[in-house]
C-alpha positions as CSV (number, residue, x, y, z in Angstrom):
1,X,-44.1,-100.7,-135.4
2,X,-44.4,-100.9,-131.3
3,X,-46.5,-98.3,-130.5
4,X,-48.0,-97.9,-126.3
5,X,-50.4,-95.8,-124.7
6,X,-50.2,-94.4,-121.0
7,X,-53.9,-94.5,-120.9
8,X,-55.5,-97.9,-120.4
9,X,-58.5,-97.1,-121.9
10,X,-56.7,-96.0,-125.0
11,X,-55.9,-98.1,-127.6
12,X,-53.1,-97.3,-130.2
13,X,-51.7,-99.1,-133.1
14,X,-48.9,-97.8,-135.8
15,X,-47.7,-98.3,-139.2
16,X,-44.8,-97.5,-141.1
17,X,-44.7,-98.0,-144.9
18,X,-42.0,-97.2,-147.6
19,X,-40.9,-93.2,-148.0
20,X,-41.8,-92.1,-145.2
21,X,-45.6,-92.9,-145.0
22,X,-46.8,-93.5,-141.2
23,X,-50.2,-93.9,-139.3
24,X,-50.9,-94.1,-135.9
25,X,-55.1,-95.0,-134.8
26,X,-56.4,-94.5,-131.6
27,X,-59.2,-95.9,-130.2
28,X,-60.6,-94.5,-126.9
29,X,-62.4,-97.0,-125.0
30,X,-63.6,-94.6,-122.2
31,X,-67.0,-93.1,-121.9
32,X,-64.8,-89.9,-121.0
33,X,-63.0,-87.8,-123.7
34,X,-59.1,-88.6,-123.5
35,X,-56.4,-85.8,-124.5
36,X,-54.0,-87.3,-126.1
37,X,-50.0,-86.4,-127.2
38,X,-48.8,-88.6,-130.0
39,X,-44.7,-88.3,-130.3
40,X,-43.1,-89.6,-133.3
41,X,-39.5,-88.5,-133.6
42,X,-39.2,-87.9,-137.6
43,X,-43.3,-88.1,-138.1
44,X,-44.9,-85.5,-139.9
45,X,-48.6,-86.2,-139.7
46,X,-50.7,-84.3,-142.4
47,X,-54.1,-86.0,-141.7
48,X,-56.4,-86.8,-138.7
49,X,-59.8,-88.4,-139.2
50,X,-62.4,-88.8,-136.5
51,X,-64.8,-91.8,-136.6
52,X,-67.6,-91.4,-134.1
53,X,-71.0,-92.8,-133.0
54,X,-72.0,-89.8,-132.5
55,X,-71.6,-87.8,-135.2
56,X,-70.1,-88.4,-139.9
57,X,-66.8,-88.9,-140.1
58,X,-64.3,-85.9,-140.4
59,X,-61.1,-85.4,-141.6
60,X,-58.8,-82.0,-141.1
61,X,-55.5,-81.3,-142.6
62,X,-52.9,-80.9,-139.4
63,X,-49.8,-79.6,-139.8
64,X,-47.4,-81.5,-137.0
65,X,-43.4,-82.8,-136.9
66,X,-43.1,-85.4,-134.8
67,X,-45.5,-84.4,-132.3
68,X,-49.3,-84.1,-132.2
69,X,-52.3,-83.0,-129.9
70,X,-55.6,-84.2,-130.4
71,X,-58.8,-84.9,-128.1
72,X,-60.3,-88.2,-128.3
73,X,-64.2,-88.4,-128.0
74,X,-66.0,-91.5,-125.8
75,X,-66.3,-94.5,-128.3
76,X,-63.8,-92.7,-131.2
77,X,-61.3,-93.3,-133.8
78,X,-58.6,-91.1,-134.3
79,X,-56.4,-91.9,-137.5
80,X,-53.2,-89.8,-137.9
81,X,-51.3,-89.9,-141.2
82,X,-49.4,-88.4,-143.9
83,X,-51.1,-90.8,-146.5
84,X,-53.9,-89.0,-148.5
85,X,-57.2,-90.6,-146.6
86,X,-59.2,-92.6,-149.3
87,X,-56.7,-93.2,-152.2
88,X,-54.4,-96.0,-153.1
89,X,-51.0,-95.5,-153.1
């Protein structure tokens, strides 16, 4: 999956798996928080987990179709899925 980011100092990946299932990980680079719109025609992202240096891992239930907010934090990971985070499927 090609997946770009207007922000150079934001690093993006995606995956797309069988029914449906997609991800898209950001990785802010920065040392300044990045605000960040992910469009996905057809995604519907259920999941968005925050790894930091700064503070635990987090993960929130979102509710988005095919398009998503989300602030990025100096040195973070953003994941954004509709997998369940931490079980195999």
């Amino acid at each position: 999956m090609q997946a770009t980011s207007s922000h150079p100092d934001v690093l993006v990946t995606a995956f797309q798996g069988s029914g449906g299932r997609r991800t898209v990980i950001l990785l802010n680079r920065s040392t300044q928080e990045q605000k960040i719109t992910v469009k996905w025609p057809g995604a519907a992202f259920r999941y968005l987990e925050t790894a930091s240096p700064r503070e635990e891992n987090s993960v929130i239930s979102v509710g988005s179709a095919g398009q998503i907010e989300a602030v990025v934090a100096p040195g973070s990971i953003v994941t954004l899925t509709n997998v369940e985070l931490g079980k195999v499927k």
